[in-house]
PADRENDO-570597 format. One record per residue (C-alpha): z, x, y. Coordinates in steps of 0.001 Angstrom, whole numbers, padded with zeros to 6 digits, always signed. Each point is the difference from the previous one (the first is absolute). Layout:
# residues N
ZXY;...
END
This chain:
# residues 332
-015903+021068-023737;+000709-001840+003168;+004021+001202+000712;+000178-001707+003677;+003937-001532+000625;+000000-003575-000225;+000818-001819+003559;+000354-003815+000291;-000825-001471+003455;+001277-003364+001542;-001775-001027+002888;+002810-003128+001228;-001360-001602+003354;+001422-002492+002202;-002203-002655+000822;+000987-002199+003109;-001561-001847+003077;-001624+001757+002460;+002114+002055+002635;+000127+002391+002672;+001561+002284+002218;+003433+000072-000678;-000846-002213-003467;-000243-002961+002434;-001680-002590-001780;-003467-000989+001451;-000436-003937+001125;-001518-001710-000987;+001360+001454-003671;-003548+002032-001692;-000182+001066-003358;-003149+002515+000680;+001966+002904-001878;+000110-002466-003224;-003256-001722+000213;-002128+002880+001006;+002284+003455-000342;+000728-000313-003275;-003236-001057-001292;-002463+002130+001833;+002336+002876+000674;+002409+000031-002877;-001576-000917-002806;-002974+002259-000020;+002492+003311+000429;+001925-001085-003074;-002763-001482-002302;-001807+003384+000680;+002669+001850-001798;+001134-003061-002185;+003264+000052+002001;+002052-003117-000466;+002190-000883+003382;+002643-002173+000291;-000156-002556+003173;+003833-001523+000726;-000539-002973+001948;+001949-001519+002556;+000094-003808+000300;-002629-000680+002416;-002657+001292-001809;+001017-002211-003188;-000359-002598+002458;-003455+000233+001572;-002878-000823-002095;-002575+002009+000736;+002762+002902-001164;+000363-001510-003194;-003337-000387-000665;-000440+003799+000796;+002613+000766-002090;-000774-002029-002962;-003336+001856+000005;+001163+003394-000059;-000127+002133-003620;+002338+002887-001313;+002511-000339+001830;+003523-002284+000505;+001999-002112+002475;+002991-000167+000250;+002719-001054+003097;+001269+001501+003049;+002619-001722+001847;-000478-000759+003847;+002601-002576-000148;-000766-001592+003518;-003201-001503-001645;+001447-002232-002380;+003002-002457-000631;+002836-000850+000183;+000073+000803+003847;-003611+001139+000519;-000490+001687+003302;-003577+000041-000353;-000870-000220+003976;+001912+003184+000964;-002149+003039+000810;+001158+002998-002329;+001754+000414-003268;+003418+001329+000892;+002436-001683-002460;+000822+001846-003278;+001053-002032-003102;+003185+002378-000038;+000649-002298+003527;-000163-003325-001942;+003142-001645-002260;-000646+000814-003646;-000672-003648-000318;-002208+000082+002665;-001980+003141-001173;+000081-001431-003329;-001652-003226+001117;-002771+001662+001598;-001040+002111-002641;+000186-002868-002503;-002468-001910+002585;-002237+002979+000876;-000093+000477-004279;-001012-003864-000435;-002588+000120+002293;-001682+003186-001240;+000231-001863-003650;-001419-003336+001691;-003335+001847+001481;-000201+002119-003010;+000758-001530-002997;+002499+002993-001015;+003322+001284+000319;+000062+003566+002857;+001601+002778-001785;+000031+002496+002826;+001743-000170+003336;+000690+001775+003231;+002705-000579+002383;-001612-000545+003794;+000927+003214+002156;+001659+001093-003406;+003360-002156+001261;+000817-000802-003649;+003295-000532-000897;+002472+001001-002650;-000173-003827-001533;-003828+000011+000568;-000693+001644-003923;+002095-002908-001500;-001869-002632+001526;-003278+001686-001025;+001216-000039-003364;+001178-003001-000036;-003566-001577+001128;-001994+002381-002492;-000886+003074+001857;-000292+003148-001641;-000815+002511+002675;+001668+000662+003647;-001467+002459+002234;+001735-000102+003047;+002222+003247+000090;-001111+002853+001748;+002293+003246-000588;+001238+002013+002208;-000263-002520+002799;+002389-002157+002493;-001112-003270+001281;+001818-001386+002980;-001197-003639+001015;+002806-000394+002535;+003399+000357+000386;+001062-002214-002786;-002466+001172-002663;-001372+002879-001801;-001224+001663-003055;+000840+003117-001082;-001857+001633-002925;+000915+003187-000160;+001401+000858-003696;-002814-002104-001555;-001890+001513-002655;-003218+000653+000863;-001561-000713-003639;+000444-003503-001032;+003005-001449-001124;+001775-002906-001395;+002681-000479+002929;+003490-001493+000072;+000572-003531+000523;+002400+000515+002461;-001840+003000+001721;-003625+000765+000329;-000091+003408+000684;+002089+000808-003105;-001091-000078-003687;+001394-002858-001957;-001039-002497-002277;-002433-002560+001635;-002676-001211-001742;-002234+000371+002485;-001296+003336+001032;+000136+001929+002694;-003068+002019+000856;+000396+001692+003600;-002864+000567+002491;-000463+004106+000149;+002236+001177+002593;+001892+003113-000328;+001739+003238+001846;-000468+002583-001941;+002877+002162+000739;+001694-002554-001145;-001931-001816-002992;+001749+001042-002832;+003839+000335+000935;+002186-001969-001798;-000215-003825+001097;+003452-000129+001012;-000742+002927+002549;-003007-001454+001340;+002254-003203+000919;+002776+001943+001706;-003081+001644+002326;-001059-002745+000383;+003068-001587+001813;+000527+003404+001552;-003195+000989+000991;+000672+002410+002967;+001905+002262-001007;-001165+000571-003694;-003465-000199+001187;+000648+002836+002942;+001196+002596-003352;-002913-000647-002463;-002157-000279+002795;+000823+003769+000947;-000296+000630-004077;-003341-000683+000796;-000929+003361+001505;+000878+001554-003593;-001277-002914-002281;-003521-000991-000256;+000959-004027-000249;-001063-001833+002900;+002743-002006+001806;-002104-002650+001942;-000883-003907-001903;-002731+000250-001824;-001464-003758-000329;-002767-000203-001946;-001919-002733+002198;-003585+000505+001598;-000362+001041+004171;+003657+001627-000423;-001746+003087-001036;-003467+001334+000341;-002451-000525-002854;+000862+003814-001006;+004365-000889+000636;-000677-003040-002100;-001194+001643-002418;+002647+003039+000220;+002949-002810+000831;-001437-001024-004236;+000000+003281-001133;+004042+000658+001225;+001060-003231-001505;-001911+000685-003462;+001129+003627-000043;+003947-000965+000861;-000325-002519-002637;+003121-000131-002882;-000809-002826-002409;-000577-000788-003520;-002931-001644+000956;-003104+001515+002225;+000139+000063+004085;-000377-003653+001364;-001572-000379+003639;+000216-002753+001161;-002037-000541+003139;+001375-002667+002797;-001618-001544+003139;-001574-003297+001499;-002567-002212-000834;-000213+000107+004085;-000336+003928+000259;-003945-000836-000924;-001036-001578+002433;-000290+000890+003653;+002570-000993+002867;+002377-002248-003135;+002636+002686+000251;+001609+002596+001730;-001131+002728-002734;-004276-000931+000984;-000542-000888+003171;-003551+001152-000152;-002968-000218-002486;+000582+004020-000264;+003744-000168-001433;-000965-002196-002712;-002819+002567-000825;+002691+002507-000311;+001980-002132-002530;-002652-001073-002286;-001144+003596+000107;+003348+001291-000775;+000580-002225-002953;-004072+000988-001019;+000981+003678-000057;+003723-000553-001389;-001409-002051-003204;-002907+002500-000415;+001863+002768+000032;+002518-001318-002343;-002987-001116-002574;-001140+003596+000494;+002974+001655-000893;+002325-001943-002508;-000303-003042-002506;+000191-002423+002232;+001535-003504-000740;-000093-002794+002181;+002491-002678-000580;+000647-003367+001840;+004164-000212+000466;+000951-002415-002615;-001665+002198-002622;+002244+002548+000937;+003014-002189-001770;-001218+000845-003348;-000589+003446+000734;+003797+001222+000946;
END
C-alpha cells in the first residue's frame, strides 16, 4: 500500500518580451522565450511528468501573433494575466526600455482601467474569460483583489512572504505577515485574511525561523526588521530553523538547494490541506542572454535541470499533484 504524503505543485511563470541585463527590454521587442522557450524547452519537461504550468502573460505577448498562435496551441496547461502596465492603455508607455512602474504607483482608477483592458484583450484573442493573475514585479495593491473580483478572477498570485519590495521612494510592498498557504485576503488589505472572493495563493517564499509565528508578529518584524531580526538571528545558534529567504524559484539554489529549499517549505508546512509549492520565474530565464538570471546557454541548462531533478524527486517521493492556479480555488 503506497503511503507517500500528498504534495500539490504550481508551476506559475511570467511570460513577457524579451529582455536583458538589467531586464532592459531588447529592440527591436522579440518574443523568442514565448515562441521557441516555451515550446521546445518547456513543454517537453512538464508533459514528461504530466505537469500542468501556468504561463501569466503580460500584454505584449497577447498582442503579437505569432505568440498567440503559440499559445493557442499549447495543451495541459492555463493562461492567465500578468500586469506590466506600461504595455497597455490608458497611458501606454510602450516605447520605454524596462518595466519599472508597479500598479500600486497608478490611481485605483487608473490600475483598475488597465486591468479591465489587459482582461478584454486576453478574452478577445482567446475566446475566454483569465481566471488567474499576477501583479508585474509583485507591485499589487491593497485595491488590486477587488478589481480582480470584480472582472471575474478567481486566483491572485502575486504575494511573496516574508519579503519587502521598494520601487522608489514613494512606493513599496511589504509582505511580511502574509500567510504562506493560500488565503482568501481582506478587501482592504492583501496580506491579511478576510473575505474576498478571490483567492490568494502565494508564490513559496518563506524564513523559517520565522514561518509559523503568529501573523501579527511576523508584521511587527517586518516593520522592525533590525533589531528583531539581530535576536532570533542569534536564536539561531540553538535552533535548527534557518533564518535566511527561502524562495522556491530555479538558479536561486543549486539543483540539490532547490530541491532542499522544497523539502524546508513542505516540512514547516501547518495547513489543513497538503504543502503547496508553488514555483515562480520567467518565461525569459529560458533562453540565453533575455535576462539577467541566463546570460549564457549554460545557466539555462542549470534551470531546466533543476526543475528536471526538483519534479523527479518529488514524483519519487510523495503523491504528487500538479495543479494549474485557478484549480487551486476549489481546493481551499
Amino acid at each position: 500500500m503506497d503511503n507517500k504524503k500528498k504534495i500539490i505543485l504550481i508551476v506559475s511563470i511570467d511570460t513577457e518580451c524579451d529582455k536583458g541585463p538589467n531586464w532592459i527590454i531588447q529592440q527591436p521587442i522579440r518574443f523568442t522565450s514565448v515562441t521557441e522557450g516555451i515550446p521546445h524547452k518547456l513543454s517537453p519537461l512538464f508533459q514528461s511528468y504530466d505537469i500542468k504550468p501556468t504561463y501569466l502573460l503580460s500584454p505584449e505577448v497577447i498582442q503579437n501573433q505569432e505568440c498567440i498562435n503559440v499559445l493557442r496551441s499549447l495543451k495541459g496547461c492555463e493562461l492567465g494575466t500578468h500586469l506590466h502596465g506600461e504595455f497597455i492603455d490608458p497611458m501606454d508607455e510602450s516605447r520605454i526600455n524596462r518595466t519599472k512602474t508597479p500598479q500600486l504607483a497608478y490611481t485605483p482608477a487608473l490600475e483598475f482601467e488597465k486591468i479591465k483592458q489587459l482582461t478584454e484583450s486576453f478574452e478577445r484573442v482567446f475566446g475566454y474569460r483569465p481566471r488567474s493573475f499576477r501583479a508585474g514585479r509583485f507591485g499589487i495593491s491593497h485595491q488590486t483583489i477587488n478589481f480582480l473580483e470584480e472582472l471575474g478572477y478567481l486566483v491572485d498570485s502575486s504575494v511573496t512572504p516574508f519579503r519587502k519590495i521598494k520601487f522608489d521612494e514613494d512606493h513599496e510592498v511589504n509582505f511580511w505577515g502574509a500567510p504562506y498557504h493560500p488565503y482568501f485576503p481582506s478587501r482592504k488589505n492583501i496580506i491579511k485574511i478576510g473575505r474576498a472572493g478571490v483567492l490568494e495563493v502565494p508564490v513559496s517564499t518563506i524564513i523559517p525561523i520565522y514561518a509559523n509565528l503568529p501573523l501579527f508578529l511576523q508584521r511587527l518584524i517586518g516593520k522592525n526588521p533590525r533589531l528583531v531580526k539581530r535576536v532570533l538571528r542569534k536564536l539561531t545558534k540553538l535552533l535548527s530553523f534557518r533564518a535566511d529567504l527561502i524562495y522556491l524559484r530555479p538558479l536561486r539554489a543549486s539543483p540539490k538547494g532547490f530541491i532542499e529549499n522544497a523539502e524546508q517549505i513542505i516540512s514547516l508546512w501547518q495547513s489543513k490541506y497538503p504543502p503547496i509549492l508553488n514555483i515562480m520565474f520567467h518565461s525569459v530565464e529560458v533562453m540565453s542572454g533575455c535576462s539577467p538570471y541566463t546570460l549564457a546557454e549554460e545557466d539555462v541548462l542549470d534551470l531546466i535541470n533543476s526543475l528536471n531533478k526538483l519534479i523527479k524527486h518529488l514524483r519519487n517521493n510523495y503523491d504528487l499533484q500538479s495543479l494549474i492556479l485557478s484549480e487551486m480555488y476549489d481546493i481551499v
